[in-house]
N, CA, C and O atoms as CSV, one atom per row, in Angstrom:
chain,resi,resn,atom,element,x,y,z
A,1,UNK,N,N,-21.081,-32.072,-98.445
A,1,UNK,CA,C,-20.085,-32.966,-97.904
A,1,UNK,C,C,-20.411,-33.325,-96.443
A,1,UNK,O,O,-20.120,-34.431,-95.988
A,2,UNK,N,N,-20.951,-32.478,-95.800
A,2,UNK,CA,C,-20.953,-32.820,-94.256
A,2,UNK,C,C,-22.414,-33.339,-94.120
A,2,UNK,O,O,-22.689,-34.025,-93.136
A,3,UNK,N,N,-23.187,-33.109,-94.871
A,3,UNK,CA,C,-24.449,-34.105,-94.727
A,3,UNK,C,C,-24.258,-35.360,-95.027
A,3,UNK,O,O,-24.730,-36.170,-94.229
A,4,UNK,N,N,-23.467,-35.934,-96.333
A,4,UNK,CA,C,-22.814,-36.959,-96.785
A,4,UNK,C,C,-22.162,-37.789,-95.284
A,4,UNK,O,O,-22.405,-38.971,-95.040
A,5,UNK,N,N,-21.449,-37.037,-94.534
A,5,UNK,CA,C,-20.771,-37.662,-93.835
A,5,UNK,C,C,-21.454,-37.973,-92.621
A,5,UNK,O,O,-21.087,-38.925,-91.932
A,6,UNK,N,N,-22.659,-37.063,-92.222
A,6,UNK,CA,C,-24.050,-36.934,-91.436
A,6,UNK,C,C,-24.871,-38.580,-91.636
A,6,UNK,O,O,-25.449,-39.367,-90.887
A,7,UNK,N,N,-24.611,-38.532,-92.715
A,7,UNK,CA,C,-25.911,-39.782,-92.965
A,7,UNK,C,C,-24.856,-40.777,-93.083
A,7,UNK,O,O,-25.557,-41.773,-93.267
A,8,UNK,N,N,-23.438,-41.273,-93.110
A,8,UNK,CA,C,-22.756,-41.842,-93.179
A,8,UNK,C,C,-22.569,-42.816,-91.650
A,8,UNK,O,O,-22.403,-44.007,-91.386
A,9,UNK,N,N,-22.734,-41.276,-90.722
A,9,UNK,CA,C,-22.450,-41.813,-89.454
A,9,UNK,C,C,-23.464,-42.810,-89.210
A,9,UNK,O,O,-23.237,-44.007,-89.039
A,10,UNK,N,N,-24.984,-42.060,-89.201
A,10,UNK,CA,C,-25.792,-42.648,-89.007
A,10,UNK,C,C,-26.034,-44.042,-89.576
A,10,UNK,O,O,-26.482,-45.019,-88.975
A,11,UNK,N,N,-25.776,-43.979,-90.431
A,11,UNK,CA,C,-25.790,-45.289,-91.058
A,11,UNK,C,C,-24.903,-46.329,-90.218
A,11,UNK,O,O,-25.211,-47.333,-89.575
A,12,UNK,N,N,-24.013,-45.865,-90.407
A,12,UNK,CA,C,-22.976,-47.065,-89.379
A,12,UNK,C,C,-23.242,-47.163,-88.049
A,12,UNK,O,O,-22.862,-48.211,-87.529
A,13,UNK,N,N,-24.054,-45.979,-87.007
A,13,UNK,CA,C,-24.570,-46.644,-85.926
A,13,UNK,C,C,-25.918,-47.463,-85.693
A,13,UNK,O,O,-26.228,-48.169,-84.734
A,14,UNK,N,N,-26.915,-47.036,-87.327
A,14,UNK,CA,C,-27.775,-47.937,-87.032
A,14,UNK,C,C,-27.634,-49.814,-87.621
A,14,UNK,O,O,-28.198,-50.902,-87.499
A,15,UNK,N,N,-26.533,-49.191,-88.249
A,15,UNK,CA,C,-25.994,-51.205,-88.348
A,15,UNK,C,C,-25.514,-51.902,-87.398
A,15,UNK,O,O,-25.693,-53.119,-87.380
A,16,UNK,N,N,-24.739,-51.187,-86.327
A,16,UNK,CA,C,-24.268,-51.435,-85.017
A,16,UNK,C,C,-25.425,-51.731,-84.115
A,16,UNK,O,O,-25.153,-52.153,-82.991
A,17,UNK,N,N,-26.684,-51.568,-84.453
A,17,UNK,CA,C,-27.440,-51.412,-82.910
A,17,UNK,C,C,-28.016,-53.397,-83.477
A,17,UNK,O,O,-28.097,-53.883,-84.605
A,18,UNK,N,N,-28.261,-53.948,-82.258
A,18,UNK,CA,C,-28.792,-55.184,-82.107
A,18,UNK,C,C,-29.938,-55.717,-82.623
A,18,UNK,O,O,-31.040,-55.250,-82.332
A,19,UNK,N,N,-29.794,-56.654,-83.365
A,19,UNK,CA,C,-31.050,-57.162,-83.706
A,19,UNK,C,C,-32.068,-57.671,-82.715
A,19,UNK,O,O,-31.987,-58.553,-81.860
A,20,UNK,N,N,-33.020,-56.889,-83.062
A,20,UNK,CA,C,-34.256,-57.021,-81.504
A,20,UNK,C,C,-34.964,-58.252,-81.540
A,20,UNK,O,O,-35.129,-58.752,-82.652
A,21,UNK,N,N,-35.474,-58.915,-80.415
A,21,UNK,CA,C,-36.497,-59.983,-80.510
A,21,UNK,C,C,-37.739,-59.486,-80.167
A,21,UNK,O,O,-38.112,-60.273,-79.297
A,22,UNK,N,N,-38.358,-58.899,-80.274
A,22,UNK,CA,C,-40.186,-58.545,-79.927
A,22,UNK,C,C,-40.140,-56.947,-80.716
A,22,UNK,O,O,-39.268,-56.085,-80.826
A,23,UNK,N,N,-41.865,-57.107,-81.277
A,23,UNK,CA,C,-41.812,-56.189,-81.754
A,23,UNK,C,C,-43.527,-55.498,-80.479
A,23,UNK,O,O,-44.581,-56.126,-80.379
A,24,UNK,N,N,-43.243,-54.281,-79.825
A,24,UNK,CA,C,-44.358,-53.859,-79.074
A,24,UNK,C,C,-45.014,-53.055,-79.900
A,24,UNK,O,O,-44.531,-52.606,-80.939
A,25,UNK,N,N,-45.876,-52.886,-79.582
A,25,UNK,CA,C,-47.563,-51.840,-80.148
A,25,UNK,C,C,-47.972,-50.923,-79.261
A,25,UNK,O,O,-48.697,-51.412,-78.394
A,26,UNK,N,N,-47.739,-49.567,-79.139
A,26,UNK,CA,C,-48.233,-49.122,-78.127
A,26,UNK,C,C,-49.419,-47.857,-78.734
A,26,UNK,O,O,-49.505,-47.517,-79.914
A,27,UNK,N,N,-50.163,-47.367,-77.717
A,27,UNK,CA,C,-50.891,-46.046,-78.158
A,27,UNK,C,C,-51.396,-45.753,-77.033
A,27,UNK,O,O,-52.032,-46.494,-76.283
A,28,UNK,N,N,-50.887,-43.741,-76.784
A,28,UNK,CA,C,-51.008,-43.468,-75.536
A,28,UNK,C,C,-50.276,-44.317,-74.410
A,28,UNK,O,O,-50.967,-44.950,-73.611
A,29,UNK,N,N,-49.017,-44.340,-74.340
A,29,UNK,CA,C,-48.360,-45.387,-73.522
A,29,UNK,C,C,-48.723,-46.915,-73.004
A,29,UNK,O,O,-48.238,-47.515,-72.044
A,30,UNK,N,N,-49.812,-47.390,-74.020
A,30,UNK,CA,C,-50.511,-48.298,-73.448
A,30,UNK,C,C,-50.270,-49.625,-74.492
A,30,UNK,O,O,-50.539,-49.624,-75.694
A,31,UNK,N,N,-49.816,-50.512,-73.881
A,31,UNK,CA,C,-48.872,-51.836,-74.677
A,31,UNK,C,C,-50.304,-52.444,-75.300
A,31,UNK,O,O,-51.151,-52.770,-74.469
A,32,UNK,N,N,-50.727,-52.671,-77.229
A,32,UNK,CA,C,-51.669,-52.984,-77.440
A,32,UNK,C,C,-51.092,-54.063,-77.974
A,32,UNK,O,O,-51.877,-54.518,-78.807
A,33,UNK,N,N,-49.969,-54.800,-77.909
A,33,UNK,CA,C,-49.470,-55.992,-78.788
A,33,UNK,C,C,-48.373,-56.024,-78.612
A,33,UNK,O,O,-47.734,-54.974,-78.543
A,34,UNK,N,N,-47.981,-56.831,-78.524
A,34,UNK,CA,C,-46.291,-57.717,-78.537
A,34,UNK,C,C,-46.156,-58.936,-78.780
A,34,UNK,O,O,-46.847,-59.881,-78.399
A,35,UNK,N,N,-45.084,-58.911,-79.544
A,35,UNK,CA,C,-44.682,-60.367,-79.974
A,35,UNK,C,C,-43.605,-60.754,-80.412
A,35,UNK,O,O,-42.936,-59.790,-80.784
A,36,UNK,N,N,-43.055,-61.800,-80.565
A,36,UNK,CA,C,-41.327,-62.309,-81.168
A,36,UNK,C,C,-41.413,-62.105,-82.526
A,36,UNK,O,O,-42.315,-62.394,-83.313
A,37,UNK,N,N,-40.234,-61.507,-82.709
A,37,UNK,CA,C,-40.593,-61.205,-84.490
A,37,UNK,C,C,-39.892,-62.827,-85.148
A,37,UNK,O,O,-39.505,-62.874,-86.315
A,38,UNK,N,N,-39.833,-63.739,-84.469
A,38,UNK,CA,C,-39.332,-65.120,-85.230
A,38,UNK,C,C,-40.752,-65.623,-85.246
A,38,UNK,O,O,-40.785,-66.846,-85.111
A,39,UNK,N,N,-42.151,-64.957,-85.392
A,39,UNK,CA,C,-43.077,-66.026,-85.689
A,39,UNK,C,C,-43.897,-65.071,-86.023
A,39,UNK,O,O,-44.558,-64.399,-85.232
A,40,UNK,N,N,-43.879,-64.946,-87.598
A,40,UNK,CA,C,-44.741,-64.786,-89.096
A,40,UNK,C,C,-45.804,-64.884,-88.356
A,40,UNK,O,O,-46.223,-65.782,-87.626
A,41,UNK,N,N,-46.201,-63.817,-88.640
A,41,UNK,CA,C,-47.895,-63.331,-88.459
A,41,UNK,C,C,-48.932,-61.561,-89.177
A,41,UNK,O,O,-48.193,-60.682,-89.620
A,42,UNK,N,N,-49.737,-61.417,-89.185
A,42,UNK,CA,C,-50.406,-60.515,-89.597
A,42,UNK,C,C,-51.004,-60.006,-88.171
A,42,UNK,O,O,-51.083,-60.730,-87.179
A,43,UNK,N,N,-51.405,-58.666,-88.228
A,43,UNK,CA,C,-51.855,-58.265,-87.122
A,43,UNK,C,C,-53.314,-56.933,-87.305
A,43,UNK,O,O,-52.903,-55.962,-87.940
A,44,UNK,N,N,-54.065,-56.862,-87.086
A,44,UNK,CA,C,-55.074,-56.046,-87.698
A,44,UNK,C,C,-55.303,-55.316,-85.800
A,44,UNK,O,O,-55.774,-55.824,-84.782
A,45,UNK,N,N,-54.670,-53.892,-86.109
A,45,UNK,CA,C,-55.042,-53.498,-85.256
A,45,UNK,C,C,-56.033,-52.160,-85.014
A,45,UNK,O,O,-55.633,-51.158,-85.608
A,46,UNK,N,N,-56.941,-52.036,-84.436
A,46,UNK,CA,C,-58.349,-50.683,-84.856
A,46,UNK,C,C,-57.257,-49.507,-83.999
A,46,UNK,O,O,-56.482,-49.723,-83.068
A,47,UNK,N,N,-57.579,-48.148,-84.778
A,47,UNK,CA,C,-57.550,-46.965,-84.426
A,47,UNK,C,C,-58.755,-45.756,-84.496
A,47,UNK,O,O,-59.945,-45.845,-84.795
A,48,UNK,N,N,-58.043,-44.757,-84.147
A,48,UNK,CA,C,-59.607,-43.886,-84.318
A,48,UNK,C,C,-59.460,-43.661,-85.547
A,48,UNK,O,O,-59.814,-42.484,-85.487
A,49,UNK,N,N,-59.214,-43.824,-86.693
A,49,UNK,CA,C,-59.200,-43.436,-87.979
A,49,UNK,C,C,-59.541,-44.620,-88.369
A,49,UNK,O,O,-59.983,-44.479,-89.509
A,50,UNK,N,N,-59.602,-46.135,-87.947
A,50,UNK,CA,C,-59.741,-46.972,-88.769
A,50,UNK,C,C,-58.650,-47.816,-88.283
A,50,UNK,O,O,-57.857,-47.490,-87.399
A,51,UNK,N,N,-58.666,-49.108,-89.026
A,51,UNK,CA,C,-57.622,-49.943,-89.375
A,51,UNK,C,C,-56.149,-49.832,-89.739
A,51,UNK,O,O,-55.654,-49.250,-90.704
A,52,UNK,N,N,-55.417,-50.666,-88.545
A,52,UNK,CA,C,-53.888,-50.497,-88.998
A,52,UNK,C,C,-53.264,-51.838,-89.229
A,52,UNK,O,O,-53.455,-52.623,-88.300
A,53,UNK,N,N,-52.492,-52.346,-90.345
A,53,UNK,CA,C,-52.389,-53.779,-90.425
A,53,UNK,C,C,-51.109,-53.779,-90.220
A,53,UNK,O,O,-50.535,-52.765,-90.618
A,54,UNK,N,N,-50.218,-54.891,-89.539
A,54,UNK,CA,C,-48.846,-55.035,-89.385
A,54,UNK,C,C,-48.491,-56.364,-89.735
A,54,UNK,O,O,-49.232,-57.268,-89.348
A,55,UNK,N,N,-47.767,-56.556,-90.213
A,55,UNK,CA,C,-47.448,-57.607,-90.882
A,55,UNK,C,C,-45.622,-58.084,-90.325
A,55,UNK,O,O,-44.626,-57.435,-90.647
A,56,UNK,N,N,-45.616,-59.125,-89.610
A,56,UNK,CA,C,-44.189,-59.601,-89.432
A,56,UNK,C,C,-43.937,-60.695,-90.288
A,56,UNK,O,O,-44.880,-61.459,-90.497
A,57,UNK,N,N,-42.373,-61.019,-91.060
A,57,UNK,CA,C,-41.893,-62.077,-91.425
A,57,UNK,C,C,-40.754,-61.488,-91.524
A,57,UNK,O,O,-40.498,-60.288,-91.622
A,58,UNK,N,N,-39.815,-62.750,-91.483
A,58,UNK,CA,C,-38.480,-62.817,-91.576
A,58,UNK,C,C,-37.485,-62.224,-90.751
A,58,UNK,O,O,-36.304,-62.084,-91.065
A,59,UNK,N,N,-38.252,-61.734,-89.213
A,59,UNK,CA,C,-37.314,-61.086,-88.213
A,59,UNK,C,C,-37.859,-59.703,-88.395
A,59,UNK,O,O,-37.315,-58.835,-87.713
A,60,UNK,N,N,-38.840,-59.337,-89.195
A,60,UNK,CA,C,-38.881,-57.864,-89.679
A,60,UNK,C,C,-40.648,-56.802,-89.514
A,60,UNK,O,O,-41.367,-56.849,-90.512
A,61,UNK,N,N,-40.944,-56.318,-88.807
A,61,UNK,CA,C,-42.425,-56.025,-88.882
A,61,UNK,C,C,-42.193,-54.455,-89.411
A,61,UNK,O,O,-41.297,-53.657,-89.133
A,62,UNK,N,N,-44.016,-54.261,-90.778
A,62,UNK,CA,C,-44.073,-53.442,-91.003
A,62,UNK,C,C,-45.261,-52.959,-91.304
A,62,UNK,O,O,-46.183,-53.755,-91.132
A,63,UNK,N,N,-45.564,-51.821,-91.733
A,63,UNK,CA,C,-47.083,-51.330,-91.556
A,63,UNK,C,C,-47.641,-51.694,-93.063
A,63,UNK,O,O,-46.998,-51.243,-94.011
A,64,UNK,N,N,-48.592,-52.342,-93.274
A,64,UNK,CA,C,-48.386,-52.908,-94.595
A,64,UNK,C,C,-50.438,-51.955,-94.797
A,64,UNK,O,O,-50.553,-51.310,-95.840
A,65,UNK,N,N,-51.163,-51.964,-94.265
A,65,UNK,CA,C,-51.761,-51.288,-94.334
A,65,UNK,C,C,-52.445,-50.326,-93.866
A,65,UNK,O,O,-53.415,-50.930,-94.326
A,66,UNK,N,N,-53.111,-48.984,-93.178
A,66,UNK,CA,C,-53.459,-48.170,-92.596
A,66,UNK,C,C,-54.533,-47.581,-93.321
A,66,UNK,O,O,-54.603,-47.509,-94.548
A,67,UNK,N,N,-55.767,-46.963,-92.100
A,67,UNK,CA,C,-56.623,-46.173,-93.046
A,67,UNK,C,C,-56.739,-44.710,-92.801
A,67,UNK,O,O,-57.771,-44.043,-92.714
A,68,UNK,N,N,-55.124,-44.213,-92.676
A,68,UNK,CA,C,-54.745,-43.199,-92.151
A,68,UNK,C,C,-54.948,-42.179,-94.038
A,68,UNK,O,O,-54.716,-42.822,-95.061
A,69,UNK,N,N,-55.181,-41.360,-94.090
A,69,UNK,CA,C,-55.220,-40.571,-94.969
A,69,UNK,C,C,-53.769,-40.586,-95.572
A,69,UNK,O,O,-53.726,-41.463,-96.436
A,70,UNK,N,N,-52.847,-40.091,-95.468
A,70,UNK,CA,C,-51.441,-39.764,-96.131
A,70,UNK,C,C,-50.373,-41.647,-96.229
A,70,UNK,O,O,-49.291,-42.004,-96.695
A,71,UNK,N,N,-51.052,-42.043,-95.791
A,71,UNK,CA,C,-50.119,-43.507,-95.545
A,71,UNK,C,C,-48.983,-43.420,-95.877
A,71,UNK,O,O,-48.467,-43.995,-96.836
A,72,UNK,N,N,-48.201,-42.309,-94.720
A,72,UNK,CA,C,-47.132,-42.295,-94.329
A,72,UNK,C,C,-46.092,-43.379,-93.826
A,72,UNK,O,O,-44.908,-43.500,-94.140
A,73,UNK,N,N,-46.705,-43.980,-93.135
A,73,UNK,CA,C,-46.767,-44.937,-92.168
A,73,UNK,C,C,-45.951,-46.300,-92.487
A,73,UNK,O,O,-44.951,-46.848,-92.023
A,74,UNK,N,N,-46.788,-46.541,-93.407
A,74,UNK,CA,C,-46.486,-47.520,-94.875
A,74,UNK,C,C,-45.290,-47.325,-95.627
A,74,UNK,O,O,-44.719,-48.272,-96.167
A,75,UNK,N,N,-44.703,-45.648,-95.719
A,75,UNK,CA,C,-43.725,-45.966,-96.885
A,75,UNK,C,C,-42.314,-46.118,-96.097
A,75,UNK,O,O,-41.237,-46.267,-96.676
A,76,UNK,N,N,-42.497,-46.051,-94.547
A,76,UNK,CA,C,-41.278,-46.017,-93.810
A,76,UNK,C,C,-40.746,-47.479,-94.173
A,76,UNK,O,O,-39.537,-47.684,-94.067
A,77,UNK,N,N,-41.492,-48.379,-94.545
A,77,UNK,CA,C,-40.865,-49.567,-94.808
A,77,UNK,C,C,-40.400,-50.950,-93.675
A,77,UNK,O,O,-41.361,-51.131,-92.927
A,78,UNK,N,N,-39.516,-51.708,-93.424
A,78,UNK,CA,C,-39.756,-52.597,-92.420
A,78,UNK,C,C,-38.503,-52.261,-91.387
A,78,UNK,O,O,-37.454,-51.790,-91.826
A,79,UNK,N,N,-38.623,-52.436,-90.511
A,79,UNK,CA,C,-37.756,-52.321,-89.213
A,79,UNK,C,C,-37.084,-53.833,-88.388
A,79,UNK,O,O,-37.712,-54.884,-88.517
A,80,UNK,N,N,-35.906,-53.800,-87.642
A,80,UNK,CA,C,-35.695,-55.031,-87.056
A,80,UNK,C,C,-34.730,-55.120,-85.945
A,80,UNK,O,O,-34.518,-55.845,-84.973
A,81,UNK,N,N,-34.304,-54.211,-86.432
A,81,UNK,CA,C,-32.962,-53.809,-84.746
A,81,UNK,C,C,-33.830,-53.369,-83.852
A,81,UNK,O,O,-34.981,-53.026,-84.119
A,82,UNK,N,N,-33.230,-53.358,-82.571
A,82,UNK,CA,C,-33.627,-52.794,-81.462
A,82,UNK,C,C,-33.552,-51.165,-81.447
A,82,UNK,O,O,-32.567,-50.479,-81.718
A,83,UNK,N,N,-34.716,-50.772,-81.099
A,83,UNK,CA,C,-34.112,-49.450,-80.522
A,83,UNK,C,C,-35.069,-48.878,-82.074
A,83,UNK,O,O,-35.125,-47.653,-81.976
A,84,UNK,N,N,-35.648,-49.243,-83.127
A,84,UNK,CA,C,-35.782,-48.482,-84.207
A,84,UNK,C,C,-37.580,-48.531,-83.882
A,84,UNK,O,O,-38.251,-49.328,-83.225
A,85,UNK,N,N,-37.976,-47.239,-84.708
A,85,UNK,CA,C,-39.608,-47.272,-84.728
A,85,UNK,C,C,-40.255,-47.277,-85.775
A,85,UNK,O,O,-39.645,-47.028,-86.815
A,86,UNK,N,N,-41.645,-47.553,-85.818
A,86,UNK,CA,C,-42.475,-47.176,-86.398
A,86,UNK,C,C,-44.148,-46.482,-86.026
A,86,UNK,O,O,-45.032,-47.073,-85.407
A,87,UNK,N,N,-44.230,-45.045,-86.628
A,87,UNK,CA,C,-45.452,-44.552,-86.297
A,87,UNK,C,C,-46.311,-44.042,-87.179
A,87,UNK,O,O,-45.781,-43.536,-88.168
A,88,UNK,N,N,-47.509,-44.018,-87.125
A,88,UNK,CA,C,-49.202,-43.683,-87.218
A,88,UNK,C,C,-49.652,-42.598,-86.358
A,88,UNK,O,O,-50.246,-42.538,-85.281
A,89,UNK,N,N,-49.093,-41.619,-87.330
A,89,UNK,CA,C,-49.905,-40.647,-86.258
A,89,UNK,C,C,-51.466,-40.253,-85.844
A,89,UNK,O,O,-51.942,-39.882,-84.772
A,90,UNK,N,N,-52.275,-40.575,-87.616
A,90,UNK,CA,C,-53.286,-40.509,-87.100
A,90,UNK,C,C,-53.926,-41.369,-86.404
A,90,UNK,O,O,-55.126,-41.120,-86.288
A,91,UNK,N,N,-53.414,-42.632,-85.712
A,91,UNK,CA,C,-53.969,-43.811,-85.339
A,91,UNK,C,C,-53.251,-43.702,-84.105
A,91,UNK,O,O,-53.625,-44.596,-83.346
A,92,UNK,N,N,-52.453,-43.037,-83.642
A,92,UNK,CA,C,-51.554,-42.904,-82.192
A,92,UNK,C,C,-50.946,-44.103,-82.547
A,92,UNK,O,O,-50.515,-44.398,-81.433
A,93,UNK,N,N,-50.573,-45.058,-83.304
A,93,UNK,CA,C,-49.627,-45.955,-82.983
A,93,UNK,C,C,-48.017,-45.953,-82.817
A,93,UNK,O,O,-47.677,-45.547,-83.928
A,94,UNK,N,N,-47.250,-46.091,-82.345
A,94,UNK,CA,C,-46.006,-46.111,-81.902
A,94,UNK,C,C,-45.904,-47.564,-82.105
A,94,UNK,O,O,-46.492,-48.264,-81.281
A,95,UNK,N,N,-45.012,-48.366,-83.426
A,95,UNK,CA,C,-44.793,-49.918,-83.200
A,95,UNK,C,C,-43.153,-49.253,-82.927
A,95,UNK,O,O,-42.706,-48.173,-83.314
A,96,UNK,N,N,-42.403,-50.459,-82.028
A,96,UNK,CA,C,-40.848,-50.352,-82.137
A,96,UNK,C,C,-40.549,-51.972,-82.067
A,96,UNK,O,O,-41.501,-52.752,-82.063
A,97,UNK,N,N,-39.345,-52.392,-82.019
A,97,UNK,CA,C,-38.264,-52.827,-81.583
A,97,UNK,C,C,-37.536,-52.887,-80.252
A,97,UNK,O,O,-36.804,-52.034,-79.749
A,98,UNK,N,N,-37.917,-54.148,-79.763
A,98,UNK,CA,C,-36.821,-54.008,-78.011
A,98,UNK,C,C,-36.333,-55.372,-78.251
A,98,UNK,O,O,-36.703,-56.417,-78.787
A,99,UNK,N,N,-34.991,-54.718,-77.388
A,99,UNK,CA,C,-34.129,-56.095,-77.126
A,99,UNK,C,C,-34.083,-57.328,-78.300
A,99,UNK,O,O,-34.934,-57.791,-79.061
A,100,UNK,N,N,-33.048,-57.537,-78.120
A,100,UNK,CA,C,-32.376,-59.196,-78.781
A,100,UNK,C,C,-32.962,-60.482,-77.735
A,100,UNK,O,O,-33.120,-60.446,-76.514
A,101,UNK,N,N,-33.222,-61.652,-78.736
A,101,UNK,CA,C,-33.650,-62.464,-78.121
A,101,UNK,C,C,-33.361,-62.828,-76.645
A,101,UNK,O,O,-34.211,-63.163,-75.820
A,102,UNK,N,N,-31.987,-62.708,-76.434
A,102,UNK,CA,C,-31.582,-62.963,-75.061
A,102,UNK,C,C,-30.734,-61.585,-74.358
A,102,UNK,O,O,-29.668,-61.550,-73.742
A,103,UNK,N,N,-31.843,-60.332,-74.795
A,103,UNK,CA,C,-31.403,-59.496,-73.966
A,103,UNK,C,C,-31.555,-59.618,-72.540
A,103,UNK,O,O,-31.340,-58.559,-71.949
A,104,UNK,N,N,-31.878,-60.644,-71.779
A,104,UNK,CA,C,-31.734,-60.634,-70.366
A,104,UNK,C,C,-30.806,-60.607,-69.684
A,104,UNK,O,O,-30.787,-60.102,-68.561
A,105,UNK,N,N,-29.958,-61.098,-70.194
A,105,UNK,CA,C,-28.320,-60.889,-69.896
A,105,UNK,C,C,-27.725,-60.082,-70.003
A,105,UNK,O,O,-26.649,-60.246,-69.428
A,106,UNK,N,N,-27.865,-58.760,-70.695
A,106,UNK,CA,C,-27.365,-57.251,-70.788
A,106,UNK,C,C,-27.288,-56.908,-69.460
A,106,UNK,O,O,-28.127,-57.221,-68.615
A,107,UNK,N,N,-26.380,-56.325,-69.285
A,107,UNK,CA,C,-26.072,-55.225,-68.256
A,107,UNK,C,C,-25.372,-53.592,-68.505
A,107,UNK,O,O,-24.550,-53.583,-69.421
A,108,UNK,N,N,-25.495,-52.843,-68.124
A,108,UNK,CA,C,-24.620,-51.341,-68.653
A,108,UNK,C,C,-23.539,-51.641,-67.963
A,108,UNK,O,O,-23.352,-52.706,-67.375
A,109,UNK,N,N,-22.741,-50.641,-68.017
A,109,UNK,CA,C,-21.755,-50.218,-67.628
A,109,UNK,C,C,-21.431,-49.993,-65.948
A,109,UNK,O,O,-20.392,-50.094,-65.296
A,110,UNK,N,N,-22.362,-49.760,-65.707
A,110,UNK,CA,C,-22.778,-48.886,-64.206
A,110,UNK,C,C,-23.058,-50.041,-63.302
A,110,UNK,O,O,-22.690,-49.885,-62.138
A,111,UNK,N,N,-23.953,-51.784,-63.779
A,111,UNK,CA,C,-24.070,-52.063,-62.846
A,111,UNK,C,C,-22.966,-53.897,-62.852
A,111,UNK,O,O,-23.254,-55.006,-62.402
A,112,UNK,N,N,-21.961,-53.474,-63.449
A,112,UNK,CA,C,-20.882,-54.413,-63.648
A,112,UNK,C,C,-20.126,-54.435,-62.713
A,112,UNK,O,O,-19.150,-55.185,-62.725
């Protein structure tokens, strides 16, 4: 019952979080790609294991191929809010989600 209600929460805060506009690429803190997820594209990016393919359409990027041994990576499926990830461990990749198209206009709490 309380896991039920565990994954319940979660669920309802990750429907709450914002739909992001750019999806970044990083490995080793180091930005290897970014882009607006409103423009359909394929992305072939090298790791030390090989090849990692990312694939955006429809607002949504996901790891569609890897030449990571366990292709983990792959079954996480596609991402699109802000704030959500995707990783490759044997390839160091870290893809995520930032900001809504016109997150420039956000402000917190603190500087209102």
């Amino acid at each position: 019952m309380l896991m039920l209600l565990a994954f319940a929460v979660c669920a309802w805060l990750l429907m709450r979080a914002p739909e992001g506009g750019r999806v970044i690429v990083e490995r080793d803190g180091r930005v290897l790609f970014s882009a607006p997820l409103d423009m359909p594209r394929r992305v072939r990016l090298e790791g030390p294991v090989g090849p990692t393919v990312l694939s955006i359409e429809e607002g949504r990027v996901r790891i569609v191929a890897s030449s990571c041994p366990q292709h983990f990576c792959q079954r996480q499926g596609a991402i699109a809010r802000a704030g959500e990830t995707l990783v490759c461990l044997p390839n160091r990749l870290l893809v995520r989600i930032s900001g809504s198209p016109d997150a420039g206009n956000d402000y917190d709490f603190l500087s209102r």
